[in-house]
C-alpha positions in Angstrom: 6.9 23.9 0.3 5.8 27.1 2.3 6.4 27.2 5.4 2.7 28.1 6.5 1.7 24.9 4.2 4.1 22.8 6.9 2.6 24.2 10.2 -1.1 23.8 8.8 -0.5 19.7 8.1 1.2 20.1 4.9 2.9 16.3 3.8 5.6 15.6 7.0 6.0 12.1 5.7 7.2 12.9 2.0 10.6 11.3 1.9 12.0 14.4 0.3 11.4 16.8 2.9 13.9 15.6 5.9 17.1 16.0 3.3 15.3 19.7 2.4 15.5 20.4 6.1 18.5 19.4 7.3 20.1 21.8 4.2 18.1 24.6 5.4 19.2 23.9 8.8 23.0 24.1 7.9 22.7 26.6 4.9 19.9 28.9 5.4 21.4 32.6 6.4 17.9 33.5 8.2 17.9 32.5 12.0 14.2 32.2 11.8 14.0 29.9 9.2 16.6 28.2 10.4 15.1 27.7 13.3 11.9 27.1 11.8 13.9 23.6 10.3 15.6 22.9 13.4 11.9 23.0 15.2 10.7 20.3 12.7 13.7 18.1 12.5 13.6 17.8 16.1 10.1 17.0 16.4 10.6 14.1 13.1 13.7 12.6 16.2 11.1 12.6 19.1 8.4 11.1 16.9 11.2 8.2 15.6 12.4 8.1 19.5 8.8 7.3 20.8 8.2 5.0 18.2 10.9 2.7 18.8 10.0 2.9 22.7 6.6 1.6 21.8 8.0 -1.0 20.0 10.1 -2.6 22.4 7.3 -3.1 24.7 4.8 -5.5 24.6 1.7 -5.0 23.1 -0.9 -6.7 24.9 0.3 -7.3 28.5 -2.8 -7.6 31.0 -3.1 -8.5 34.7 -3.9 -12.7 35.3 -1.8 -15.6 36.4 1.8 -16.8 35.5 1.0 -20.3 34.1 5.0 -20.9 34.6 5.6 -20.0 38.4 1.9 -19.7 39.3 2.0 -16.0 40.4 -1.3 -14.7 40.4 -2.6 -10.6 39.9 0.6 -10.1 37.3 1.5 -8.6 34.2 1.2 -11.1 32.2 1.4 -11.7 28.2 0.7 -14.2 25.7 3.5 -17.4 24.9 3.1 -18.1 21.5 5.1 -20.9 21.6 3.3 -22.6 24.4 0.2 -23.9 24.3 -2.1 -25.8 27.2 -5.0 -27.6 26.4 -8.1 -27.6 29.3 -11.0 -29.6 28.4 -10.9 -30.1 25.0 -9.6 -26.3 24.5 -6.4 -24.9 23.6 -4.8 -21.7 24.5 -1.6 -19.9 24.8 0.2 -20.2 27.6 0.6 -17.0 30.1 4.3 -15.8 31.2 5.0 -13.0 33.4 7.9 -10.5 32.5 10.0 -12.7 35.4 9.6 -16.1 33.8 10.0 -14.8 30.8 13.2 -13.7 30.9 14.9 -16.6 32.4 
């Protein structure tokens, strides 16, 4: 692919291109293209670092009430495993980042 055809959206996610770029990166005589390959690979690593730091954190975390030690106006997520029921309704139970860890 053209390098033009990369900086105007191109396909970054086909599988083939990350191999292409790292050769062009180590093989490729021009500095600018070389560059050019170093740019993208290094923008592919920040994408891939971000991602995993949005994965380790919890997805729906809001502010409410620990229901284990009772703290009120915390962080606070959803215990999948734990369930309360409160006339005649059932919910999960909520665990602040403390409690949860213990």
């Amino acid at each position: 692919a053209a390098w033009h055809t990369l900086d105007d959206g191109g396909n970054p996610n086909d599988p083939r291109l990350q191999p292409l770029l790292e050769r062009i990166a180590k093989e490729e005589t021009d500095p600018r293209l070389r560059q050019n390959a170093l740019d993208l690979i290094a923008a592919t690593r920040k994408v891939e670092d971000q991602k995993e730091m949005l994965l380790g954190q919890k997805a729906h975390t809001f502010s409410g009430r620990c229901d284990w030690c009772g703290t009120s106006n915390v962080q606070v997520s959803y215990d999948y495993e734990t369930e309360f029921e409160a006339n005649g309704t059932k919910r999960f139970a909520l665990v602040c980042e403390a409690c949860e860890s213990v």
